[in-house]
C-alpha positions as CSV (number, residue, x, y, z in Angstrom):
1,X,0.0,0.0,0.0
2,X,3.0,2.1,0.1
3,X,4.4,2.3,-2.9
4,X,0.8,3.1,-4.3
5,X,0.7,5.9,-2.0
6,X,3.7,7.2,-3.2
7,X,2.6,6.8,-6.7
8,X,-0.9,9.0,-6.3
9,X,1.4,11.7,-4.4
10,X,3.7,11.7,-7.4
11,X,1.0,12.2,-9.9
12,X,-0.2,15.0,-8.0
13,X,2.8,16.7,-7.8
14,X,2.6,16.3,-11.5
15,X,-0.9,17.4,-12.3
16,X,-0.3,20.5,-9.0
17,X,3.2,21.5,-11.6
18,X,1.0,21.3,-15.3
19,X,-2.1,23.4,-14.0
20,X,0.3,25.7,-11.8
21,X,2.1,26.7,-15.0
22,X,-0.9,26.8,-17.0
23,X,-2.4,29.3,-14.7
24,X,0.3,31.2,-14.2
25,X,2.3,31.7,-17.3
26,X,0.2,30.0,-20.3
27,X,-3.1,30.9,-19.8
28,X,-4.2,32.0,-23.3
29,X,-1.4,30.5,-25.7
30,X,-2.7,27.0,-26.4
31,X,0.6,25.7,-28.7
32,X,2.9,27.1,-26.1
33,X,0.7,25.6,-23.5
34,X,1.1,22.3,-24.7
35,X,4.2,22.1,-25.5
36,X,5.4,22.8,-22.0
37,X,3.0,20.3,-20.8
38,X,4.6,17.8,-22.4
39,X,8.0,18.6,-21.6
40,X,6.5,18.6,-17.8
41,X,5.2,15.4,-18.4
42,X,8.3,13.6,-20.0
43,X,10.9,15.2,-17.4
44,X,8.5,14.0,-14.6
45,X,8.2,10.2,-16.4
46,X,12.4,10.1,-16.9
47,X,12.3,11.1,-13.5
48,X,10.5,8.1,-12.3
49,X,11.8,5.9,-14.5
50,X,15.8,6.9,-13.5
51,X,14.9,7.4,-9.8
52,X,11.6,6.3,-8.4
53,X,10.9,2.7,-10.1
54,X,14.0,0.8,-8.6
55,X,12.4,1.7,-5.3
C-alpha cells in the first residue's frame, strides 16, 4: 500500500506543476501551453523511471 501511495502523491505533484504553469504563465497560448505540458510530463516520467521505479 505504500508504494501506491507514493505513486498517487507523485501524480499529484505532477498534475499540482501542469495546472500551476498553466495558470500562471500559459493561460491563453494553447501551442505554447502544450508544448510545456509535455516537456512537464516527459521530465517528470524520466524522472520516475531513472529514480523512483528501482524503489
Amino acid at each position: 500500500m505504500g508504494r501506491q501511495a507514493g505513486v498517487v502523491l507523485y501524480v499529484l505533484a505532477l498534475v499540482t506543476v501542469v495546472v500551476g504553469v498553466d495558470v500562471l504563465f500559459f493561460r491563453h497560448r494553447f501551442l505554447e501551453r502544450l508544448m510545456v505540458n509535455v516537456g512537464i510530463v516527459l521530465v517528470f516520467a524520466a524522472f520516475y523511471l531513472r529514480f523512483l521505479k528501482r524503489a
